[in-house]
N, C-alpha and C positions, 0 to 999 in steps of 0.2 A: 516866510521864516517862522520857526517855531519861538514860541514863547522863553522868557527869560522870568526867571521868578526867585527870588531872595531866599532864604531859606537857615533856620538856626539850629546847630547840634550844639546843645547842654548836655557837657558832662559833670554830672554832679556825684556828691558823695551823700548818700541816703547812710545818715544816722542811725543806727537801730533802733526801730520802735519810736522813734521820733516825729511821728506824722505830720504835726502840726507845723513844726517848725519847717521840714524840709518841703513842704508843701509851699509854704511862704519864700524857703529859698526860691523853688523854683518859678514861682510868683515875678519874682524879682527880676530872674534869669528873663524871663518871659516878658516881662516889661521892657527890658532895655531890650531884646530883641524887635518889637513893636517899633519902639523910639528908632528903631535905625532901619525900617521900611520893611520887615521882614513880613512873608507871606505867610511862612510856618515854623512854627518851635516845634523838636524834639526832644525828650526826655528821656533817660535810660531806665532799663526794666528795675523792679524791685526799687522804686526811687523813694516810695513814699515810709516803707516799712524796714529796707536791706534784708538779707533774708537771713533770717533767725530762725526758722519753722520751730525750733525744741525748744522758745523761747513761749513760757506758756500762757504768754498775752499776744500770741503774735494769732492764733485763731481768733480770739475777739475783735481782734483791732480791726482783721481782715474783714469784720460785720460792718465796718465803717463806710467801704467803699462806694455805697452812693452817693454820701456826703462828698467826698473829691471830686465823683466825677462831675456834679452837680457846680463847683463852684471853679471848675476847669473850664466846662460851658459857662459858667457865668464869665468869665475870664475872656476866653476868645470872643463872646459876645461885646465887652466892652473894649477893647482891642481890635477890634476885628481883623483878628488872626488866627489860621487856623492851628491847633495843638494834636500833636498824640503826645499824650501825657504816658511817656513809658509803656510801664505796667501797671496795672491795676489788681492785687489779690482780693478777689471775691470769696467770700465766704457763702454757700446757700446751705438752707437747711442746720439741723442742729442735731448732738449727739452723734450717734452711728451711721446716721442718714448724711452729717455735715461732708458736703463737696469743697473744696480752694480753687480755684479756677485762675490763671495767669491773663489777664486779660489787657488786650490792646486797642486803644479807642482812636479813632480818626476823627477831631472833633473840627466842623466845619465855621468860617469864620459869625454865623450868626448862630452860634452854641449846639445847634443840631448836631447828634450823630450819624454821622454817613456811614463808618465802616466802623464793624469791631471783629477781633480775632482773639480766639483762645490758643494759647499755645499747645501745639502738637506735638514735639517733639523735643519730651523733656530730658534734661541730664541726670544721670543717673541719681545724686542723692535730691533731688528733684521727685522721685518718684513715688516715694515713700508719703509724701503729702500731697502733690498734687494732683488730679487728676484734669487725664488728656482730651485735647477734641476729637482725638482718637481716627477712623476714615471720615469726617465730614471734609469738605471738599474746599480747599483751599480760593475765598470768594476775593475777587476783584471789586476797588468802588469809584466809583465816579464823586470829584472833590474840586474844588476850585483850580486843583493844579496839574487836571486830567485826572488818567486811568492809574489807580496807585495799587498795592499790593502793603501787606502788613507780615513780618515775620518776626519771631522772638529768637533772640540768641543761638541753641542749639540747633534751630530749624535752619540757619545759617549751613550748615553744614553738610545737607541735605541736596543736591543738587535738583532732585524731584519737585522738590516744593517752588523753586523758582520758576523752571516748567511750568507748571501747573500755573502759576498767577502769569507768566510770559503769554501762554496759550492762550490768556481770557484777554491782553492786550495793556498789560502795566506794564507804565513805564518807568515808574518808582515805585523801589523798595526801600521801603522803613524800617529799619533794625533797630529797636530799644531790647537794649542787650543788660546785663551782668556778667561777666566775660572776664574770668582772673587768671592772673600766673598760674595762682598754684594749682587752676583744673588740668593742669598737664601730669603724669603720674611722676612718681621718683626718679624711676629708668629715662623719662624723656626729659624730668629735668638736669639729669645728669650730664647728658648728650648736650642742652644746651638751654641754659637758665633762662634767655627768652623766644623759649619755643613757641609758647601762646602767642605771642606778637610775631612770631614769623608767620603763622597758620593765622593770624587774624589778616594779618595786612596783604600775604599773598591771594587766601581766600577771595576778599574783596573785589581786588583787583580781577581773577580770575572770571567771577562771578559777573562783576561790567563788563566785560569784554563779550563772554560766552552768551551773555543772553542781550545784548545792547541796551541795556538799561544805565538809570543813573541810584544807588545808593546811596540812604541816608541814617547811618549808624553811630547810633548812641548809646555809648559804654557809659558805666559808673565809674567815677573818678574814686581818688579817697587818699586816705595820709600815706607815706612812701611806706613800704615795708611791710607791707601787710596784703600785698599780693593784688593789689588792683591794679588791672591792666591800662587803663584808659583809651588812648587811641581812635579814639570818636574822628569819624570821619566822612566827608560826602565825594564818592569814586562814582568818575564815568569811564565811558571807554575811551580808548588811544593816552586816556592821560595819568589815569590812575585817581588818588585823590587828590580836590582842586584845595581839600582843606583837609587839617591833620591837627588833631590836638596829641602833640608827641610823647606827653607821661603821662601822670597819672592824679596831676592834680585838676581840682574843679578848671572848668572853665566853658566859656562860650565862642563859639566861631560863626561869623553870618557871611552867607559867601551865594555872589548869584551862581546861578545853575541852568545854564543855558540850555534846553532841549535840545537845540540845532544839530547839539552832538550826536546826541541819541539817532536822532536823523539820517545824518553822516553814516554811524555806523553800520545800521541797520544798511543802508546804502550798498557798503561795503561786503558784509559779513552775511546779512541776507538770514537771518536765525527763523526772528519773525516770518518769513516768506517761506520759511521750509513749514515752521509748525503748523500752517496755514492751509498746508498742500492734502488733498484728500486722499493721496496716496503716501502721505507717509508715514512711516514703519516704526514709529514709535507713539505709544499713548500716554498720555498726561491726566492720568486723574484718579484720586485716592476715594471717590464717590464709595457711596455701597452699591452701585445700580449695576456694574460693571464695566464693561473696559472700551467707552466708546470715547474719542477725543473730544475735549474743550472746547 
């Protein structure tokens, strides 16, 4: 039988500019996930800063980020659990040269980093400050709880990018997301005021099904009314999700997450065994090398 492993999505509400504090929030969060046997904490993207970009301390502060990630690892070291703390804004460089970098850490239960990911696949007023990982190749890691894969919010949407980490043989996907209402335009709000929560919860579900994986996605929560979606959630296939944080305020859910299923499906649905097959007719991979498969 495949393994069964505990597993916590924190949906928190990242303060603006508030690093310290919400860092300590999730500190907390992260503890009582510990205290209740949990193998891994998630945290939602933008947790430590929310995203302010035109806020003209939000470039400096982003100079901070070794300091977290630093005491993230010191955290899951004394813990010994493993964390992807969100996201992480990196600052490199300075002046005209200054890069922001979205970044996503896989931190393993004795503080090592195992995997990290730059997001790819930014949303549009995302782009004006960020810069993308652009075709570097969507990498698989090896971590206490198998083969995982890491994606940030708009990469969600992407059905390529799932491929690509599916083909290298993950079987979790980690979404620390930022994922509001109000990214849906006027006209789609109009049509239907929680369009975002249709396209988040259908998405998901989709996404387990089509590639037999298990998801583990973590929105930012925040006060009502101000467009934050919540909806933090861990979906596998045949069942959807085994846990659902349903609005949009803070909270934690720790819920096991049996693989068996994943199993099951693949059983059934055969994804993996097609992507496998050396004659088949689709390729997976955003490399610059060209177009040979995963």
């Amino acid at each position: 039988m495949a393994p069964v492993y505990k597993v916590a999505v924190i949906q928190l509400y990242p303060k603006p500019m508030q690093l310290e504090s919400n860092f300590a929030k999730a500190a907390t969060f992260i503890r009582s996930a510990a205290s209740q046997g949990a193998h891994l904490a998630v945290l939602p993207e933008y947790h430590l800063t929310n995203w302010v970009p035109k806020d003209p301390r939000f470039i400096e502060l982003c100079g901070e980020w070794e300091t977290y990630l630093k005491k993230y690892q010191e955290l899951a070291r004394e813990l010994r659990i493993c964390i992807v703390p969100g996201t992480i804004v990196e600052r490199h460089g300075h002046g005209e040269g200054c890069k922001l970098l979205n970044v996503a850490y896989f931190i393993g239960m004795t503080g090592e980093v195992l995997g990290k990911y730059v997001k790819k696949n930014l949303w549009g007023p995302e782009r004006d400050h960020l810069t993308s990982s652009g075709r570097d190749v969507h990498e698989v890691f090896d971590t206490p709880l198998g083969r995982v894969g890491l994606l940030v919010c708009w990469d969600l949407a992407f059905p390529e990018a799932w491929r690509e980490l599916i083909a290298q043989g993950a079987k979790i996907i980690i979404a620390p997301t930022f994922w509001t209402l109000s990214d849906c335009s006027p006209a789609g709000l109009a049509l239907n005021p929680s369009s975002e929560a249709l396209f988040l919860d259908s998405m998901l579900t989709t996404r387990a099904f089509e590639n037999t994986c298990a998801i583990i996605f973590a929105n930012a929560g925040g006060p009502p009314g101000r467009g934050y979606a919540g909806l933090s959630q861990v979906t596998i296939p045949y069942v959807g999700p085994i846990t659902r944080l349903g609005s949009c305020a803070e909270g934690m859910s720790v819920v096991d997450l049996d693989l068996q299923v994943l199993e099951d499906a693949e059983e059934n649905y055969r994804v993996r065994s097609d992507l496998a097959r050396l004659d088949w007719h689709y390729d997976y991979r955003h490399g610059k090398g060209g177009g040979e498969k995963l």
